[in-house]
C-alpha positions in Angstrom: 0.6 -66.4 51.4 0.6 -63.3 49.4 3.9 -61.2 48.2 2.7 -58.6 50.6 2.1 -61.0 53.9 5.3 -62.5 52.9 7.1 -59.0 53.2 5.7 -58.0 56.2 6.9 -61.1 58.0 10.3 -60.8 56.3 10.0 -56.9 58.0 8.8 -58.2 61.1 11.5 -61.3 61.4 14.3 -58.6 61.0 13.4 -56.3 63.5 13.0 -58.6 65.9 16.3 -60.4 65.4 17.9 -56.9 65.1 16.2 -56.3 68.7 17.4 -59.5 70.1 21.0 -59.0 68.7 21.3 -55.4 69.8 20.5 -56.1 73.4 21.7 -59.5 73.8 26.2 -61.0 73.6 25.9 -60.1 70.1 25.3 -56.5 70.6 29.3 -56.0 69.8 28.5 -58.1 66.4 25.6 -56.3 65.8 27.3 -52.8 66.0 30.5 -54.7 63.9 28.2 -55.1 60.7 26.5 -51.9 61.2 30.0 -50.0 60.8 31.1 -52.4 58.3 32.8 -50.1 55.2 31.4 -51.1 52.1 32.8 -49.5 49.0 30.8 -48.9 45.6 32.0 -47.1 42.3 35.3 -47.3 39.8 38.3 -46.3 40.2 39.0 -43.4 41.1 35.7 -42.4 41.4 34.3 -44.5 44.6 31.9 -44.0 47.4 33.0 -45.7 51.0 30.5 -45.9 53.8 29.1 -47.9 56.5 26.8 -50.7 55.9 24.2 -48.7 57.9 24.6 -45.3 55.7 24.2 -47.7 52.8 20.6 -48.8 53.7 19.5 -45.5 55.0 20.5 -43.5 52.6 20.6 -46.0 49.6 17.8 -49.1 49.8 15.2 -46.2 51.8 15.4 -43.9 49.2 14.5 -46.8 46.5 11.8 -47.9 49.2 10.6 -44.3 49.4 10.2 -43.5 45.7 8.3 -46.9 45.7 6.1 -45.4 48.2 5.8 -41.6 46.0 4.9 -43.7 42.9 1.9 -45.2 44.4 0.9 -42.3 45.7 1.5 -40.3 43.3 -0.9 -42.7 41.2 -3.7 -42.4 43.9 -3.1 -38.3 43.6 -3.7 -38.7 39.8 -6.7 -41.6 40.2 -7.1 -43.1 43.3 -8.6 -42.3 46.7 -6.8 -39.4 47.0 -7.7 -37.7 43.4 -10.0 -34.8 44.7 -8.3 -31.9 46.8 -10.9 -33.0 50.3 -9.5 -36.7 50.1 -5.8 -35.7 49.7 -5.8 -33.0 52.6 -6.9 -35.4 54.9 -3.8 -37.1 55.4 -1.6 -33.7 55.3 -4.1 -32.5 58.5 -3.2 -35.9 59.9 0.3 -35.9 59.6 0.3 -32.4 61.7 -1.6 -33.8 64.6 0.8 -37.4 64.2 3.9 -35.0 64.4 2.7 -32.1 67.2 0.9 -34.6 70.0 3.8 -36.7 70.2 6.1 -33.9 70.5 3.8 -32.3 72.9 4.0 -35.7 75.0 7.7 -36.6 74.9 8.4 -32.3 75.8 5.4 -32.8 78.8 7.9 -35.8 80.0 11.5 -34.2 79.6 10.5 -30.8 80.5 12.5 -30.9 83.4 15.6 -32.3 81.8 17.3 -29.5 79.6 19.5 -32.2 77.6 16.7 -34.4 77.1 14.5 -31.8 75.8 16.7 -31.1 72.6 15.6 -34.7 71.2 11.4 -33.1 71.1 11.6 -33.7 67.6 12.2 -37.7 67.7 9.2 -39.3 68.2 7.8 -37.4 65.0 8.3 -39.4 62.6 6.2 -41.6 61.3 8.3 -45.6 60.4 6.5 -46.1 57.3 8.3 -49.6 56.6 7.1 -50.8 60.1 3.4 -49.7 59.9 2.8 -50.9 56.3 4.2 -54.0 57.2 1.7 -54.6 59.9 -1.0 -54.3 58.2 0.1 -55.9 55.1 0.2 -59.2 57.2 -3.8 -58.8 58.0 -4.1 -59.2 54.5 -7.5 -58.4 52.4 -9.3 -57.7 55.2 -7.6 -54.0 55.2 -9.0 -52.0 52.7 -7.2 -50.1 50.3 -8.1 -46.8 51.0 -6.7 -46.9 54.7 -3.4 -48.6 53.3 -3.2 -45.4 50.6 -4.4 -43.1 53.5 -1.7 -44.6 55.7 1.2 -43.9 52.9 0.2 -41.0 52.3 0.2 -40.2 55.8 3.2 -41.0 56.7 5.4 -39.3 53.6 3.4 -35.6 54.8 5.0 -37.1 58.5 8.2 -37.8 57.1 8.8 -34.5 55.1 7.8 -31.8 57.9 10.1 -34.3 60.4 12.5 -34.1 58.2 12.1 -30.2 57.8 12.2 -29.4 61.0 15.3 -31.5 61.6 16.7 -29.3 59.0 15.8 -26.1 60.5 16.1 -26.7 64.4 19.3 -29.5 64.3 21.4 -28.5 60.8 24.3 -27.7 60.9 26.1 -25.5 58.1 23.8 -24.9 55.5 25.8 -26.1 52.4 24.6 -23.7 49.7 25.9 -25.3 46.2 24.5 -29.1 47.3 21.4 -27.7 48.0 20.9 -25.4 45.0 22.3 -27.8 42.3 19.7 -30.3 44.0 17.1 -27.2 43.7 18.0 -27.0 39.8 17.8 -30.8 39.1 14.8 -31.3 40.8 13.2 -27.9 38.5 14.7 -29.7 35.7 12.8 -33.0 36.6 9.6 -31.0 37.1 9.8 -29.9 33.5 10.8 -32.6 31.7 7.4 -34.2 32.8 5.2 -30.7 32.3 6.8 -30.9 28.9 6.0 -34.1 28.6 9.6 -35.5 28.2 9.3 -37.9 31.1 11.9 -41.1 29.8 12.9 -43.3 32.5 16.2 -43.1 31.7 16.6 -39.1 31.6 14.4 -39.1 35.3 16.9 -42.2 36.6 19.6 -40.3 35.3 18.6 -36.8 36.9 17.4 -38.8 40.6 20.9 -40.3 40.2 22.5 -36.6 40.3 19.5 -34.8 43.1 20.0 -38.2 45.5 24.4 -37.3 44.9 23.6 -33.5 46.1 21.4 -34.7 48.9 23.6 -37.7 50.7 
């Protein structure tokens, strides 16, 4: 069994269990060791938070720039290195986000509370579909796999664009434009052709701080 197959059952095990746990006696466990605090950092200078925030915010955004590497090496000289190839999966992504949304609003449309959550099902669980089809193996080429990715990042960022627009709260203005100005400083360290791992580790360190 390949790295990949072995992944995607690891992926597949854990949901399941998580399912079983979440509805089952151990629900109250479950939810225990979601909310458990887990602290990272030196004195004074420490970060407390949930177990949960931990892996959503922390182990997805490593899973995520995983994801943006590979793509970004397609973009460059791959399947998606020509402007016809690379729009495909953008004009995708905006049919994956609006039908559901037009689905789940055609279902709730009665129920004024239940219509605030149209923005839900359009995301796109990146983790859970690349799993899936890493366990069929070879016999998925790579082109659907990279279209797939691809896919689901365009997904993620207008879902996650709209959540900012339609469900923020406060905007907070410094965060967001010292995130602006370390992601413009990223941008030209690589244009100038300046791109060390440890000055871009360094730099994502600071934009993922102004983000969480």
């Amino acid at each position: 069994m390949t790295l990949d197959r072995i992944s995607g059952v690891l992926i597949l095990s854990a949901i399941i269990l998580a399912l079983v746990a979440a509805n089952s006696p151990l629900s109250d466990l479950y939810a225990a060791i979601h909310h458990a605090p887990i602290r990272f950092g030196f004195l004074p200078y420490q970060i407390e938070e949930p177990l949960i925030v931990w892996i959503n915010q922390g182990l997805m955004t490593i899973f995520f720039v995983l994801v943006g590497v590979e793509i970004k090496h397609e973009l460059l000289e791959g399947h998606l290195s020509n402007l016809r190839r690379a729009s495909l999966p953008a004009f995708a992504a905006l049919g994956g986000m609006g039908v559901p949304a037009l689905i789940y609003v055609a279902f709730t449309a009665s129920d004024g509370e239940a219509l605030r959550g149209w923005a839900i099902p359009m995301a796109t669980d990146i983790a859970l579909a690349l799993a899936l089809l890493s366990l069929l193996g070879p016999r998925i080429p790579v082109a659907l796999k990279v279209f797939l990715m691809a896919l689901a990042i365009f997904d993620d960022l207008g879902a996650v664009a709209i959540i900012a627009v339609f469900y923020g709260e406060e905007i907070q203005v410094l965060p967001l434009g010292l995130a602006t100005i370390t992601f413009g400083a990223m941008i030209g360290l690589n244009r100038l052709g300046y791109a060390r791992p440890l000055a871009l580790s360094l730099l994502g360190g600071l934009l993922w701080m102004m983000l969480f």
